[in-house]
C-alpha angles and dihedrals in degrees: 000000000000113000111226115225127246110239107208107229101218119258111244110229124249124288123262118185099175126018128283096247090049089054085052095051092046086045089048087052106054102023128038098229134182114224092265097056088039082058091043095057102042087041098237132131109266108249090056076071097071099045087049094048089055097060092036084056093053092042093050097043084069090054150063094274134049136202113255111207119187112210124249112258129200110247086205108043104016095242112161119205099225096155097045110128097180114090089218125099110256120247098225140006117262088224114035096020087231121156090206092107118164098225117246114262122221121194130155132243139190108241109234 
């Protein structure tokens, strides 16, 4: 006797109701979140965070809101990333050459 195969029926992805930037913002504004529990939460990989912090940070400098980052810090040496443009976390220390880095942290405040 001949066994019929299974067909897989394709698993649908998972609901959005509202964009993945919007779920960040309304995250941001309640919650102060690093990258990785940003991704976590939204239910992205984790360096798709950064390219969508950078375009909530220009939409919202238009607005009545803006995007708070925290710099990295180095866990080793105390080093504190002040002039880093990029929104992800750095590999290494510049001083100590450490790789314990605290994670930036992005949150989102009213002007005012």
């Amino acid at each position: 006797m001949k066994r019929s195969k299974k067909i897989k029926m394709p698993v649908p992805p998972h609901e959005r109701h509202d964009t993945i930037r919007k779920n960040i913002i309304s995250l941001l504004e309640e919650y102060t979140l690093t990258a990785r529990e940003i991704s976590h939460y939204i239910r992205i990989p984790e360096k798709d965070v950064a390219s969508h912090l950078e375009h909530i940070k220009k939409t919202l400098n238009r607005g009545e809101e803006r995007l708070i980052i925290e710099s990295a810090r180095c866990e080793t040496c105390n080093f504190v990333f002040k002039k880093r443009d990029r929104l992800t976390n750095p590999a290494r220390c510049p001083l100590c050459r450490g790789r314990l880095i605290n994670p930036m942290l992005f949150s989102i405040e009213k002007r005012g």
